[in-house]
N, C-alpha and C positions, 0 to 999 in steps of 0.2 A: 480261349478263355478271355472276356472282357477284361482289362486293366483299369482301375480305380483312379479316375485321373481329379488332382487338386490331394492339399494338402490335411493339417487339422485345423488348419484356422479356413477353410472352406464352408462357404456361407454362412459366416459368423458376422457380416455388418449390422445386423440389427444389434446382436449380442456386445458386441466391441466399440460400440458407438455412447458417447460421451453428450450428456449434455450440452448446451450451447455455454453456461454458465461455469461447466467445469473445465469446457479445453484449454489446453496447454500444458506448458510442463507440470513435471511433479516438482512440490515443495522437497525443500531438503532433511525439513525431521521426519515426513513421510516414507522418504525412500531409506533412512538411517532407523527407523525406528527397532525398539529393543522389545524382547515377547521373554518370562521366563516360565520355565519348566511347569508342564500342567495345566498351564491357563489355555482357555475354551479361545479360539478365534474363527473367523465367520473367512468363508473364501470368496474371493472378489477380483478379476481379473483385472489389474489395470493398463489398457491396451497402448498405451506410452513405450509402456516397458516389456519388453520381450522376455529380458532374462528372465529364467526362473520363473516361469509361467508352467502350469500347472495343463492337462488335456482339459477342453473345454465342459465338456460329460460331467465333471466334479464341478462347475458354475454353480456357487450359491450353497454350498455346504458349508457345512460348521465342523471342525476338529478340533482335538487337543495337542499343544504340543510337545514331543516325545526328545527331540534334542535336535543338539544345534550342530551345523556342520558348516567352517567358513561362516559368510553371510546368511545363506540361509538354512530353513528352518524345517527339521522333520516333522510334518504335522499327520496325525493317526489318524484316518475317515470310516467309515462305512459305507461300503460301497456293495450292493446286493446283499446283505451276509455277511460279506468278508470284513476284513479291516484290511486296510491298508497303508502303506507310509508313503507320504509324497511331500520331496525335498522342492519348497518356496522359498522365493526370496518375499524377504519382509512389506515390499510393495503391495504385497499383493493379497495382503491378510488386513484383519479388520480387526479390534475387540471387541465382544459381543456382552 
């Protein structure tokens, strides 16, 4: 049996790549920012930051968020049918 070699962020430089005008670090109310109960936010990986990144697959969805755990954030998706919860850190969310 063939072994699946490379990881999830496996050919993702086109996806994870950053304008010329946005690199650099992240600003600090960016990475601290506050989301409450309910509200819609759009998903958006920011490739700075590792933690609390989300599988690529979900890139570019919208959810609502269901609760808060530590820093990050239970956000409820749809994913085929299903719903889903996937725990983000706040970098990594948008409002829409």
């Amino acid at each position: 049996m063939a072994k699946r070699i490379g990881g999830s962020r496996r050919k993702s430089k086109h996806k994870l790549s950053k304008g010329i005008r946005e690199k650099g670090k992240v600003t600090i109310p960016q990475y601290l920012q506050k989301f409450k109960l309910g509200e819609k936010v759009y998903l958006h990986i920011e490739p700075a930051v590792q933690k609390g990144a989300y599988h690529m697959r979900h890139m570019g969805k919208s959810g609502i968020i269901k609760e808060q755990s530590g820093n990050c954030y239970g956000v409820s998706i749809k994913d085929g049918g299903k719903e889903k919860l996937l725990m983000i850190h706040p970098v990594h969310l948008k409002r829409t």
